[in-house]
Biopython code that builds the backbone (N, CA, C, O; Angstrom):
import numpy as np
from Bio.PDB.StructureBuilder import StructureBuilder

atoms = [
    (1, "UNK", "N", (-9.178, 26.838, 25.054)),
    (1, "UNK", "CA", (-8.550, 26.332, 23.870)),
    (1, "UNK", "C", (-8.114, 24.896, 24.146)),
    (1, "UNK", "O", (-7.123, 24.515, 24.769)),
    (2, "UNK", "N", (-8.898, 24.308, 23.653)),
    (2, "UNK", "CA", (-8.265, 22.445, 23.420)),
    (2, "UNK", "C", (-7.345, 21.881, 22.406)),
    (2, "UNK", "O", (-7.587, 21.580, 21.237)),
    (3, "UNK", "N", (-6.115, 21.786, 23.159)),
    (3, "UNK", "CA", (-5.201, 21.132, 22.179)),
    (3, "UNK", "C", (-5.419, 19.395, 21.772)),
    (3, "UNK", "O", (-5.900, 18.766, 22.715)),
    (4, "UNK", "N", (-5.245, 18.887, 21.006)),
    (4, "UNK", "CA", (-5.119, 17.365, 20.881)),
    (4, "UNK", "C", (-3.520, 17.235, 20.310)),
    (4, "UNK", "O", (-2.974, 17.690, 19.306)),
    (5, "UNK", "N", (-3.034, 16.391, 21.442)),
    (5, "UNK", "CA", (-1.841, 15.720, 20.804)),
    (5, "UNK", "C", (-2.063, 14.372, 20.505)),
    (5, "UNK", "O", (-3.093, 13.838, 20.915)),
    (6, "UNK", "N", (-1.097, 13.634, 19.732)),
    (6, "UNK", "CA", (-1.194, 12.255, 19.571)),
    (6, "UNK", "C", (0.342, 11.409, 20.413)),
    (6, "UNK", "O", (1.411, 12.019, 20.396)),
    (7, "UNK", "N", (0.267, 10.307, 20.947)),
    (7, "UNK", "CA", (0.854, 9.560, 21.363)),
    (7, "UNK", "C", (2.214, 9.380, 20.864)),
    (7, "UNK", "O", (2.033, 10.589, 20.722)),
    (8, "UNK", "N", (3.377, 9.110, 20.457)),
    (8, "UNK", "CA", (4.042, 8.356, 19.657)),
    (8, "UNK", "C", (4.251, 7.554, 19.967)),
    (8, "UNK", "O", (4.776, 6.838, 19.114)),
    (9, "UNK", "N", (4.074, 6.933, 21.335)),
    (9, "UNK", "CA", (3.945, 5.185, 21.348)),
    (9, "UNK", "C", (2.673, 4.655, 21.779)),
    (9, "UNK", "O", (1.833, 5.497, 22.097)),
    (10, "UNK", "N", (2.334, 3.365, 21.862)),
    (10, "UNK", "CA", (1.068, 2.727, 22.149)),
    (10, "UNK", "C", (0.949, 3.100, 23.501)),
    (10, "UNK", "O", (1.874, 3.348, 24.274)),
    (11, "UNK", "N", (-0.819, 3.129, 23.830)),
    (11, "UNK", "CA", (-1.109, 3.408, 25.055)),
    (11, "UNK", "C", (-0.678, 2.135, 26.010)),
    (11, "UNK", "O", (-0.757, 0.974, 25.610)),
    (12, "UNK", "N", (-0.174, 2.531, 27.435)),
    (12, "UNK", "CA", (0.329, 1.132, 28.048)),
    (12, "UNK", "C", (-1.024, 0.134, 28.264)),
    (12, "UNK", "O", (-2.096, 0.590, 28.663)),
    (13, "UNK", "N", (-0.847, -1.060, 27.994)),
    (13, "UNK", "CA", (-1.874, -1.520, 28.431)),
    (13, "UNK", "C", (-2.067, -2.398, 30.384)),
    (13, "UNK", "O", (-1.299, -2.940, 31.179)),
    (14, "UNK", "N", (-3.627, -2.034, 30.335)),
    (14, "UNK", "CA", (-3.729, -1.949, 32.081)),
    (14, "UNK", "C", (-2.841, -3.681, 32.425)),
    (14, "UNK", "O", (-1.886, -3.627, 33.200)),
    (15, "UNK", "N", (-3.094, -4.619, 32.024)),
    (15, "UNK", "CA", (-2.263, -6.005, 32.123)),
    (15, "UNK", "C", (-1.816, -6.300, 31.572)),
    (15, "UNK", "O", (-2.108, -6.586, 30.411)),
    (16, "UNK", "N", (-0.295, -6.443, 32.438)),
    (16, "UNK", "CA", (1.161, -6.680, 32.068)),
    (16, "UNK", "C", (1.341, -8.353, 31.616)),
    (16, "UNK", "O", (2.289, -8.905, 31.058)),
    (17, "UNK", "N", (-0.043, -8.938, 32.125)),
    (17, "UNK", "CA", (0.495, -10.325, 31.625)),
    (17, "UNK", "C", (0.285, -10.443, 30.140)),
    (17, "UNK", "O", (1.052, -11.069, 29.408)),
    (18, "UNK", "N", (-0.830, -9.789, 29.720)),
    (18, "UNK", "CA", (-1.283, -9.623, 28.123)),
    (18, "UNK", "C", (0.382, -9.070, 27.382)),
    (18, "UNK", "O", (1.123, -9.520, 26.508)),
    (19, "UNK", "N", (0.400, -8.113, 28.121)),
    (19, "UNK", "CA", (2.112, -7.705, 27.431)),
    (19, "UNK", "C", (2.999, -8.228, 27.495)),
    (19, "UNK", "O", (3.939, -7.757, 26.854)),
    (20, "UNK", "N", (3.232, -9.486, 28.285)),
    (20, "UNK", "CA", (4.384, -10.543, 28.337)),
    (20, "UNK", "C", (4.321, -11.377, 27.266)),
    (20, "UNK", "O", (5.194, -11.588, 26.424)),
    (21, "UNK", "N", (2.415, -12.178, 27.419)),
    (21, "UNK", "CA", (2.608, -13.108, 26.756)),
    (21, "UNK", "C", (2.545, -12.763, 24.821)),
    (21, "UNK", "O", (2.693, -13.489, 23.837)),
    (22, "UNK", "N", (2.244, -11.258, 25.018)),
    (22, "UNK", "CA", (2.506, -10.745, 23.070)),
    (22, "UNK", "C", (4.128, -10.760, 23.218)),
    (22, "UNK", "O", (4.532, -11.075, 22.098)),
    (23, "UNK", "N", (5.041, -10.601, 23.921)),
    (23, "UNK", "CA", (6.117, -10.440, 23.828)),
    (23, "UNK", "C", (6.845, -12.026, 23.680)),
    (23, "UNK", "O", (7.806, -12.105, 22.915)),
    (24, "UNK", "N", (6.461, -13.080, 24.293)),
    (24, "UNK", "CA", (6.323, -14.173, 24.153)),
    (24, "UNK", "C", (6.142, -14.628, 22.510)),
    (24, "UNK", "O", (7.101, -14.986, 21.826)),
    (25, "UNK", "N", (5.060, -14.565, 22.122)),
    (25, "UNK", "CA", (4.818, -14.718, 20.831)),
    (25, "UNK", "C", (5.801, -13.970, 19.687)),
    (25, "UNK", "O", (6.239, -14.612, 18.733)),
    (26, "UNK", "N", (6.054, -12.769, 19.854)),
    (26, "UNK", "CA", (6.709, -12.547, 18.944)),
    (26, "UNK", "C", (8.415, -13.450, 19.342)),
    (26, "UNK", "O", (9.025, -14.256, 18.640)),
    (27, "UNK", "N", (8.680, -13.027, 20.388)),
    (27, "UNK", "CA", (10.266, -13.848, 20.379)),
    (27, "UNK", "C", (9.883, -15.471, 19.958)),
    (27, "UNK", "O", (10.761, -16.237, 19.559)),
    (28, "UNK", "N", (8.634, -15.829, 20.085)),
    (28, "UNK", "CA", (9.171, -17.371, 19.871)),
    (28, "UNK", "C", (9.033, -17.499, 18.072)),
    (28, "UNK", "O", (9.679, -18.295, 17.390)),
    (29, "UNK", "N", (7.942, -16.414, 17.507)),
    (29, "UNK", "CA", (7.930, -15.756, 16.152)),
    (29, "UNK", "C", (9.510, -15.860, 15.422)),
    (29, "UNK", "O", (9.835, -16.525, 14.439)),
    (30, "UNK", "N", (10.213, -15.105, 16.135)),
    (30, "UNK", "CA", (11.501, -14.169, 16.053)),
    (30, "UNK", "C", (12.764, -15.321, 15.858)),
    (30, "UNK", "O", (13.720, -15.229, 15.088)),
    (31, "UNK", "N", (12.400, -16.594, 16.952)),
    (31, "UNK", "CA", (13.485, -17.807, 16.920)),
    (31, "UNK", "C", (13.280, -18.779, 15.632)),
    (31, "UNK", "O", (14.159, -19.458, 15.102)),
    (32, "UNK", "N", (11.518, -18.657, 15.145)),
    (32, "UNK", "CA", (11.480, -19.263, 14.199)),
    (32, "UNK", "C", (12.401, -18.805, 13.041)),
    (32, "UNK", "O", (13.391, -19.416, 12.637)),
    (33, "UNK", "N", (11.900, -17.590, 12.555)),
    (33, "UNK", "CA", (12.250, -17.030, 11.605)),
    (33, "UNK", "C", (13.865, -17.215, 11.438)),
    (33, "UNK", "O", (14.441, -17.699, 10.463)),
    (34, "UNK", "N", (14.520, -16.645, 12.787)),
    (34, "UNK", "CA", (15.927, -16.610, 12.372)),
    (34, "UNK", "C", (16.653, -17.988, 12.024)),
    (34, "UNK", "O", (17.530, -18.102, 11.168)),
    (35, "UNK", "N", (16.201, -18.912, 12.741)),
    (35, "UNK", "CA", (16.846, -20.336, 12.203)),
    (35, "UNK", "C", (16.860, -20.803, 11.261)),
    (35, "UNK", "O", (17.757, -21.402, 10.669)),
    (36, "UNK", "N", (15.142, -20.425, 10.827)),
    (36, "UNK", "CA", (14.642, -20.533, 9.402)),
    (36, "UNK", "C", (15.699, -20.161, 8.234)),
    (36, "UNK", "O", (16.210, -20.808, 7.320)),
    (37, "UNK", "N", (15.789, -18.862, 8.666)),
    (37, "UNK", "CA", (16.883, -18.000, 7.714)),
    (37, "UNK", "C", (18.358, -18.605, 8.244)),
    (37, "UNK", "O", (19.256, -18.232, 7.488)),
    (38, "UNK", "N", (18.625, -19.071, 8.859)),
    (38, "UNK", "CA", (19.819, -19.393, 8.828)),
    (38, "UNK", "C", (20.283, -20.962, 8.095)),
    (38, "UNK", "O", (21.345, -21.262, 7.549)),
    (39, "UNK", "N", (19.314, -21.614, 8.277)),
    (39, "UNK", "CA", (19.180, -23.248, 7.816)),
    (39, "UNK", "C", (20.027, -22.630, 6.597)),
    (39, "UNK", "O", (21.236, -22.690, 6.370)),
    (40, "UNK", "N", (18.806, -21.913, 5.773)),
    (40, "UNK", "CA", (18.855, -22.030, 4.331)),
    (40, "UNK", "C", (19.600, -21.024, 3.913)),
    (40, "UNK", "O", (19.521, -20.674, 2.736)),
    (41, "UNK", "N", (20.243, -20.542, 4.583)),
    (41, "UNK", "CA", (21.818, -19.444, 4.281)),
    (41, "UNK", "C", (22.765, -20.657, 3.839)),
    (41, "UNK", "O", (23.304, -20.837, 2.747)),
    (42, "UNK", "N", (22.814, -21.422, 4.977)),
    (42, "UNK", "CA", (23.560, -22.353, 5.254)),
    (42, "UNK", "C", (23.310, -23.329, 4.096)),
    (42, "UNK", "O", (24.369, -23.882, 3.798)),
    (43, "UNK", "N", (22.258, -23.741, 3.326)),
    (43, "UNK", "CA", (22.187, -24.712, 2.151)),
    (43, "UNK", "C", (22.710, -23.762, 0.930)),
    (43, "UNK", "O", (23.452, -24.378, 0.164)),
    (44, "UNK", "N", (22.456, -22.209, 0.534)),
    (44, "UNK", "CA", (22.679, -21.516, -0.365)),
    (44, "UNK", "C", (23.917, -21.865, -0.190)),
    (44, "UNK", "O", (24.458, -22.742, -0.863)),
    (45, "UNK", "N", (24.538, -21.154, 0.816)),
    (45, "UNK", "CA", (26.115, -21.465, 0.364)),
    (45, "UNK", "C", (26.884, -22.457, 0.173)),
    (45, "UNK", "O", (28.028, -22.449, -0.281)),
    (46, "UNK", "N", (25.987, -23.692, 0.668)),
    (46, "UNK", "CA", (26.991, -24.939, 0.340)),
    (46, "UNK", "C", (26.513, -25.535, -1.360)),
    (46, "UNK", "O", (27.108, -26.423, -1.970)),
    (47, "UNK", "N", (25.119, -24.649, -1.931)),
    (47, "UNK", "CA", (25.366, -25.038, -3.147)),
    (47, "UNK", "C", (26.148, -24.080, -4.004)),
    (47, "UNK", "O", (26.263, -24.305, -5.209)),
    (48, "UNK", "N", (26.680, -23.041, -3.451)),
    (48, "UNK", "CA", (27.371, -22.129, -3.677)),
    (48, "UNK", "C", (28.998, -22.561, -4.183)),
    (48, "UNK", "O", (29.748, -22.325, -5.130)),
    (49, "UNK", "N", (29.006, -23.450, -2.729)),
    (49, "UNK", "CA", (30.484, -23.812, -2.764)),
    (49, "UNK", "C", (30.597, -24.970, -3.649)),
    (49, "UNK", "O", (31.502, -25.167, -4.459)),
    (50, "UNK", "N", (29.773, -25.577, -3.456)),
    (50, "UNK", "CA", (30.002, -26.987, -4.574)),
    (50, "UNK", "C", (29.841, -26.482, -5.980)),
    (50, "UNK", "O", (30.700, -27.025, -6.674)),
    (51, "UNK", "N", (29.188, -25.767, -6.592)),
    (51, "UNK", "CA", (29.490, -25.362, -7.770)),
    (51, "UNK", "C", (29.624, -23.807, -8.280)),
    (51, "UNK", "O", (28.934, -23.059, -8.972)),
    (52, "UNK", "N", (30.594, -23.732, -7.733)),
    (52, "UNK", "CA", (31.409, -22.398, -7.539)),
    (52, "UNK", "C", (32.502, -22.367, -9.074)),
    (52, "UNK", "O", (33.202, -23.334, -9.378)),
    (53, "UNK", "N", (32.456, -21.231, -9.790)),
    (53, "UNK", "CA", (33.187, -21.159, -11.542)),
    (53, "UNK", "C", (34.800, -21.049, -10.741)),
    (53, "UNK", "O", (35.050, -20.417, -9.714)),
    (54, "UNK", "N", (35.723, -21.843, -11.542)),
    (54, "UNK", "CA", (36.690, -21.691, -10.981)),
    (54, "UNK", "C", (37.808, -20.714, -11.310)),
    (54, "UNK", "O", (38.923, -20.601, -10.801)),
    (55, "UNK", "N", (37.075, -19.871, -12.536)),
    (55, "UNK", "CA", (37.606, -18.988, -12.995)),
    (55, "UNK", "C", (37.597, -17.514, -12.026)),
    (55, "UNK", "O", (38.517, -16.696, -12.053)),
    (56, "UNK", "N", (36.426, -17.392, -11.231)),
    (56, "UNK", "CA", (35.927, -16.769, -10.260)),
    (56, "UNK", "C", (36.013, -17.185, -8.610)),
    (56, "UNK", "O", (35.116, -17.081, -7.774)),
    (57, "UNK", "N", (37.348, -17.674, -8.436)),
    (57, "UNK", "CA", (37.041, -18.121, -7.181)),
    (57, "UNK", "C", (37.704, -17.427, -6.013)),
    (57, "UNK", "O", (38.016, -18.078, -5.017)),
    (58, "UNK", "N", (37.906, -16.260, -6.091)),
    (58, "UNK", "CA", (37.858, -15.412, -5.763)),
    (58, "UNK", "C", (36.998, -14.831, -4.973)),
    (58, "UNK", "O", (37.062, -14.607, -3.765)),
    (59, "UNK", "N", (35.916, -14.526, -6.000)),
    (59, "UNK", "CA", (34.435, -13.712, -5.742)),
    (59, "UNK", "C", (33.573, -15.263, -5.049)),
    (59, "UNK", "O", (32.704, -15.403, -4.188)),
    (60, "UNK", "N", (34.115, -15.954, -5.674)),
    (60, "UNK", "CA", (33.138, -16.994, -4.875)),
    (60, "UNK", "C", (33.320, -17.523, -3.240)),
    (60, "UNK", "O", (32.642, -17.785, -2.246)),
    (61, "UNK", "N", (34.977, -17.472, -3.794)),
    (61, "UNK", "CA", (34.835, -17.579, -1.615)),
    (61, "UNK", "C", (34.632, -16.289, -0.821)),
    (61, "UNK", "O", (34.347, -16.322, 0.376)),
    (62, "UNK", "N", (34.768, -15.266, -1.435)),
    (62, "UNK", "CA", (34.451, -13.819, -0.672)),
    (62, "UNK", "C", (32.668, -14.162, -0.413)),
    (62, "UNK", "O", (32.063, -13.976, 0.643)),
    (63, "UNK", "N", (32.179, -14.619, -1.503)),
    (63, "UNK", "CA", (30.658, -14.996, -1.013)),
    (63, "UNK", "C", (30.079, -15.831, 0.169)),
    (63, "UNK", "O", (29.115, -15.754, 0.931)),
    (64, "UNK", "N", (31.395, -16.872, -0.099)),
    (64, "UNK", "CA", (30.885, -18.114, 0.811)),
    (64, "UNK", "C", (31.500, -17.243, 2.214)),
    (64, "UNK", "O", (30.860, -17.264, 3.266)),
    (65, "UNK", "N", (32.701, -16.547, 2.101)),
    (65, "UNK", "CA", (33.028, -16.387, 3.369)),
    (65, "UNK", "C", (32.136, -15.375, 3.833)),
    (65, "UNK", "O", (32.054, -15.457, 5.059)),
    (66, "UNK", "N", (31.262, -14.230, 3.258)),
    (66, "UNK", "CA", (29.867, -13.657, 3.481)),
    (66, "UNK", "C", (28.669, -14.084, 4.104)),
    (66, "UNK", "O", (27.962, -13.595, 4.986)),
    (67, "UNK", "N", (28.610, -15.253, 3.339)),
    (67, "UNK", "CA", (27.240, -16.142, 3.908)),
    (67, "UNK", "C", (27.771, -16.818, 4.999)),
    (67, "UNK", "O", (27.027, -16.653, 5.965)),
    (68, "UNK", "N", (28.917, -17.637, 5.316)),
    (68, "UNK", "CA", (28.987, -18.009, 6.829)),
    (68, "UNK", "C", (28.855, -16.761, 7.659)),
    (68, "UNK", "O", (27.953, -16.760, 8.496)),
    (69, "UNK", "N", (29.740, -15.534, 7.534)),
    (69, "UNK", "CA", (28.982, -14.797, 8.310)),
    (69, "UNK", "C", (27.843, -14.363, 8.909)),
    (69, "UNK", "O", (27.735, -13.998, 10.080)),
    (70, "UNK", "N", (26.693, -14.429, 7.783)),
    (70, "UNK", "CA", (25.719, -13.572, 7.838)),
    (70, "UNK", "C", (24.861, -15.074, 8.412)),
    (70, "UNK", "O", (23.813, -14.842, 9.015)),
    (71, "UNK", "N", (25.233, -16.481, 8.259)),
    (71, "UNK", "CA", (24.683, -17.161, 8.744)),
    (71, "UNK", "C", (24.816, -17.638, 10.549)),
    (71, "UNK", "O", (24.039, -18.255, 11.277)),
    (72, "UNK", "N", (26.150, -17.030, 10.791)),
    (72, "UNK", "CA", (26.351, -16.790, 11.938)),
    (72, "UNK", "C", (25.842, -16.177, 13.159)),
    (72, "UNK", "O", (25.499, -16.608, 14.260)),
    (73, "UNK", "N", (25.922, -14.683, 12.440)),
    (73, "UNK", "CA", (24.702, -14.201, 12.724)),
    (73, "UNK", "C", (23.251, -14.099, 13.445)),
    (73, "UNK", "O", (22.747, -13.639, 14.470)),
    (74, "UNK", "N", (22.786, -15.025, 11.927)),
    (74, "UNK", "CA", (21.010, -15.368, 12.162)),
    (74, "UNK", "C", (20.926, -16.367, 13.426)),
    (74, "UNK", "O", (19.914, -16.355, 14.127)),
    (75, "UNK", "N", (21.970, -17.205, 13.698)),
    (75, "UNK", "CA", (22.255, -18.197, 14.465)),
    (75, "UNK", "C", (22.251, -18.035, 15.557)),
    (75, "UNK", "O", (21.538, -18.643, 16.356)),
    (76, "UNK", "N", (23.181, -17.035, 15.856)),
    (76, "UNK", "CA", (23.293, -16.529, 17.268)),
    (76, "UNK", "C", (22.302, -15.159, 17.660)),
    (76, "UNK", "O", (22.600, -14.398, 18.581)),
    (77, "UNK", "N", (21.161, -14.996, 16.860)),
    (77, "UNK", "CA", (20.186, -14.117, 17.130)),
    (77, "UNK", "C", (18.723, -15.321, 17.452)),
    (77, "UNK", "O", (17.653, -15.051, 17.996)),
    (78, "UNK", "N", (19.147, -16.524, 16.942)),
    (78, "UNK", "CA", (17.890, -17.185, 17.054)),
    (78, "UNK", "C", (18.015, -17.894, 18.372)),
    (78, "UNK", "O", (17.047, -18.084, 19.108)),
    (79, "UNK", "N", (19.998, -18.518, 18.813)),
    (79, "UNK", "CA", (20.123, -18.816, 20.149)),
    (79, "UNK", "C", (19.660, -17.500, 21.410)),
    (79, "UNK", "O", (19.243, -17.554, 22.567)),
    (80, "UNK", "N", (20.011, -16.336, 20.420)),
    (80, "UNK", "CA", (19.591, -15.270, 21.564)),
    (80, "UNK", "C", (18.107, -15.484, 22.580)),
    (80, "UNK", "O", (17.918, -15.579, 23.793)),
    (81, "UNK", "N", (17.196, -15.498, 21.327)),
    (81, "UNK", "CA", (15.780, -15.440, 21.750)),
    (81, "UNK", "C", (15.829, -16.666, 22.297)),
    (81, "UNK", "O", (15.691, -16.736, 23.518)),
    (82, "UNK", "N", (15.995, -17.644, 21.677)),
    (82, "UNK", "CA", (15.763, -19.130, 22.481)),
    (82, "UNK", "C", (15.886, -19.138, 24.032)),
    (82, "UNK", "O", (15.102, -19.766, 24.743)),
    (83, "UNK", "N", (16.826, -18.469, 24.464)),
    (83, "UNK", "CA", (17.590, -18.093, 25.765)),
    (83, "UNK", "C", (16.916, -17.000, 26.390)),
    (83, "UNK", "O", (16.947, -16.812, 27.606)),
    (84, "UNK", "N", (16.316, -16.286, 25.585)),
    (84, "UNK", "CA", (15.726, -15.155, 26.675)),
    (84, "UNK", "C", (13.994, -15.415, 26.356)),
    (84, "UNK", "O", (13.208, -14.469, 26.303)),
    (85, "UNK", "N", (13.575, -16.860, 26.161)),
    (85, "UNK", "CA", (12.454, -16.742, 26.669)),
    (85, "UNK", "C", (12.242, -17.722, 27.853)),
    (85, "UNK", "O", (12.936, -18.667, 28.228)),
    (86, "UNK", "N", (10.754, -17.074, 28.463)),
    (86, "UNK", "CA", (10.571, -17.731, 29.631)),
    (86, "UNK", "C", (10.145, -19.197, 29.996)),
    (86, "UNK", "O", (10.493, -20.024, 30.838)),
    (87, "UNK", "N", (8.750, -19.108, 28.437)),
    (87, "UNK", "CA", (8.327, -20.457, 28.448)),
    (87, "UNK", "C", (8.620, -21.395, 27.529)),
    (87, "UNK", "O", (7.779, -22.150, 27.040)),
    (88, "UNK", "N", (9.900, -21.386, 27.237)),
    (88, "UNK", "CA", (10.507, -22.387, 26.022)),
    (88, "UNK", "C", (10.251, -23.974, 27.372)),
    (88, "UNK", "O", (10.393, -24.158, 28.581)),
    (89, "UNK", "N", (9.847, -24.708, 26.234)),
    (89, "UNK", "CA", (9.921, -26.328, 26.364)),
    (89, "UNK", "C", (11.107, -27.040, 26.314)),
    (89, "UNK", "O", (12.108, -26.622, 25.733)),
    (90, "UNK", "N", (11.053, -27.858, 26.766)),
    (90, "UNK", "CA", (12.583, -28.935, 26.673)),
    (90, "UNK", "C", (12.543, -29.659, 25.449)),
    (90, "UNK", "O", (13.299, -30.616, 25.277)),
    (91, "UNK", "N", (11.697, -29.274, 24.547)),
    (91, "UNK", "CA", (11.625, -29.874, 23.585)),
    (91, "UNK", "C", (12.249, -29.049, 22.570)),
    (91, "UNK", "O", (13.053, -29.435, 21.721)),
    (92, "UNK", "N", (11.595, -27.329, 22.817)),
    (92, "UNK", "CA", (12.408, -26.058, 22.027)),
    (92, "UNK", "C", (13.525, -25.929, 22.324)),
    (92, "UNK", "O", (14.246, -25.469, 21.438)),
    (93, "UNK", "N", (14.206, -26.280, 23.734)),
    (93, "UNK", "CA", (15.559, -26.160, 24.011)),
    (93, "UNK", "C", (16.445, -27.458, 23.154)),
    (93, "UNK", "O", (17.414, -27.088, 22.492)),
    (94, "UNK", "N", (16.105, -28.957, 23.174)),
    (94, "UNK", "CA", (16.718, -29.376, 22.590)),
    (94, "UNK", "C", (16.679, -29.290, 21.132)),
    (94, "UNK", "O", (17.638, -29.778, 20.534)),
    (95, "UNK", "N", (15.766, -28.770, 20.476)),
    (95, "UNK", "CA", (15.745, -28.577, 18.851)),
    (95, "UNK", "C", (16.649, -27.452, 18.757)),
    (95, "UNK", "O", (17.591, -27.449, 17.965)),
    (96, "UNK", "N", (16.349, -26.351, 19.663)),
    (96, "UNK", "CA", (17.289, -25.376, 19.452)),
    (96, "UNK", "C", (18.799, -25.235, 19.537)),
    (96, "UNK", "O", (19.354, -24.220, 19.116)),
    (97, "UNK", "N", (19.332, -26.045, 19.970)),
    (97, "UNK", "CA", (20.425, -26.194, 20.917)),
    (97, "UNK", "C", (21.215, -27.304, 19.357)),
    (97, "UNK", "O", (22.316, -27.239, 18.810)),
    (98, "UNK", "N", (19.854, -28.319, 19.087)),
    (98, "UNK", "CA", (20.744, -29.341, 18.141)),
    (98, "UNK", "C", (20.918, -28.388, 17.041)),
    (98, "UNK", "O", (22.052, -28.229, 16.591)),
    (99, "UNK", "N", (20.003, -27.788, 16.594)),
    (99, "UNK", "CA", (20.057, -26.915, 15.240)),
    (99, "UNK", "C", (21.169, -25.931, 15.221)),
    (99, "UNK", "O", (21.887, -25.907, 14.222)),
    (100, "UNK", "N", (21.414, -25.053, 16.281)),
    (100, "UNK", "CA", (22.487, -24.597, 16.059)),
    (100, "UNK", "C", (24.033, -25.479, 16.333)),
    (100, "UNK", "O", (25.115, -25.016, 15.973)),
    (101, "UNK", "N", (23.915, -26.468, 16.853)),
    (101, "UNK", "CA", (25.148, -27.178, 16.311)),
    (101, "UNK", "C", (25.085, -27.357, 15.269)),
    (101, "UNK", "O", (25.710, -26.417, 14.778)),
    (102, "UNK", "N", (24.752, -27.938, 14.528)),
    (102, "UNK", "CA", (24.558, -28.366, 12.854)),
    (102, "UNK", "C", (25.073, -27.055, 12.365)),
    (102, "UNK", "O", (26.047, -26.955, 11.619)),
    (103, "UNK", "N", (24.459, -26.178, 12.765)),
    (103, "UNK", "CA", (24.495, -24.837, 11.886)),
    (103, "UNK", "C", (26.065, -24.454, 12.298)),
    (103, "UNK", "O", (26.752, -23.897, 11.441)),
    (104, "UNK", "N", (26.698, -24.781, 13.751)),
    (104, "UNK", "CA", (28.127, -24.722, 13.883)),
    (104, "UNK", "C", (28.653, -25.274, 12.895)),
    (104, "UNK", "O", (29.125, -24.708, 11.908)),
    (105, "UNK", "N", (28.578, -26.799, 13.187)),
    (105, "UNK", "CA", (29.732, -27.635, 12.525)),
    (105, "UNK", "C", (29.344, -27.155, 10.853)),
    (105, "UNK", "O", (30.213, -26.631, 10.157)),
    (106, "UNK", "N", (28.114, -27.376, 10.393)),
    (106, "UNK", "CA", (28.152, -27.080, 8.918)),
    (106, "UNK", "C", (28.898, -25.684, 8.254)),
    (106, "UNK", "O", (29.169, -25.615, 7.055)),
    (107, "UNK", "N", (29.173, -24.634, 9.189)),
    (107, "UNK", "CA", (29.952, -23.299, 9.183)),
    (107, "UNK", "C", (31.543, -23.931, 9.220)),
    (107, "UNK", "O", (32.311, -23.457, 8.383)),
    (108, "UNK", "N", (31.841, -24.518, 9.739)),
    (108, "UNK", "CA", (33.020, -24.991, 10.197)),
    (108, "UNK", "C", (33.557, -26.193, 8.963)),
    (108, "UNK", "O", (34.711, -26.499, 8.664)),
    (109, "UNK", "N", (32.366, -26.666, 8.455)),
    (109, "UNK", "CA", (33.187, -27.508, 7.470)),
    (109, "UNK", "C", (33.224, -26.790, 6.038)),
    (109, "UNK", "O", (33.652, -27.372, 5.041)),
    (110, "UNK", "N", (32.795, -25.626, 6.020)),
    (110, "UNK", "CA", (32.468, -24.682, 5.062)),
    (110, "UNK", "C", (33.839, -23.832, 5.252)),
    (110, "UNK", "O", (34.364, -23.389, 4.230)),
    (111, "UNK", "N", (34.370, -23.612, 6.359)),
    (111, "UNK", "CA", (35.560, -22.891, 6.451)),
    (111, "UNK", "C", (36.165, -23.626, 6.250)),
    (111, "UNK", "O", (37.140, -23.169, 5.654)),
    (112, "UNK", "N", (36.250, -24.891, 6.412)),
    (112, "UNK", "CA", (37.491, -25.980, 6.050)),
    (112, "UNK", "C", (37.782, -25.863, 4.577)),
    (112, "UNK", "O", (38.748, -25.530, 3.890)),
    (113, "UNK", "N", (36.490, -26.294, 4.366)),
    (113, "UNK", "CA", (36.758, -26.256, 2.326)),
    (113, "UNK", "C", (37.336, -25.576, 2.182)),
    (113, "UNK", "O", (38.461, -25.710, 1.699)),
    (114, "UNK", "N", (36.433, -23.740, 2.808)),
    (114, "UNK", "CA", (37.454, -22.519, 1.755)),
    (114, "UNK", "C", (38.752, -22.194, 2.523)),
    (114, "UNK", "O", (39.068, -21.008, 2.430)),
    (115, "UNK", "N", (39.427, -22.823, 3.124)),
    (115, "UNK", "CA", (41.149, -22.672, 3.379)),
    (115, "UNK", "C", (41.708, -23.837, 2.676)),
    (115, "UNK", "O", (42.911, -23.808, 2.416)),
    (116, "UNK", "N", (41.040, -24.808, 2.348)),
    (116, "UNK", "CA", (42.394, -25.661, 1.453)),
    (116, "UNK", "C", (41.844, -25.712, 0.324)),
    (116, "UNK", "O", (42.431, -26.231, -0.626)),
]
sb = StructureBuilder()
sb.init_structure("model")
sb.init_model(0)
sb.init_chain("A")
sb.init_seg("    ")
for serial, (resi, resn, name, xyz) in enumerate(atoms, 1):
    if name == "N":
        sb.init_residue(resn, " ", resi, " ")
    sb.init_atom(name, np.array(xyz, "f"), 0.0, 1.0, " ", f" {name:<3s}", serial, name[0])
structure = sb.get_structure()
């Protein structure tokens, strides 16, 4: 009697360098994306804040104070990968490194607004 089972994960493959460098690709995939998404968190909410109803401002800084979060976040998931790859460039380190300052200070002057 022949049973067939199926796998639930991928078969390993015989070279580990093939599996580094897909792992490679997706994290440097992974740093794009999140910065990506964080840039433009970071522009939503500052057109958020600049024309925010003042009848609602309330709900509007609960938003803005949402989106710095969630832009925080993307930020420190995109410094994550930046940092845990092997073959980042000094060129990815300094884009990466400037972008999330920006993405600091622009969080930071976004908290300024919404406390005074």
């Amino acid at each position: 009697m022949h049973t067939h089972t199926t796998a639930l994960l991928p078969p390993l493959e015989a070279d580990p360098a093939s599996t580094t460098a897909r792992y490679e690709r997706i994290r440097g995939t992974l740093t794009v994306l999140t910065f990506s998404a964080s840039t433009t968190i970071l522009a939503v909410v500052c057109v958020l804040a600049a024309t925010g109803r003042h009848k609602q401002a309330y709900e509007v800084d609960a938003g803005i104070l949402f989106g710095i979060v969630v832009n925080l976040v993307f930020a420190c998931v995109g410094l994550g990968c930046l940092v845990s790859g092997r073959s980042t460039s000094w060129v990815g380190w300094c884009g990466g490194l400037v972008l999330f300052a920006v993405i600091c200070v622009g969080n930071g002057g976004l908290c300024a607004w919404l406390v005074s």
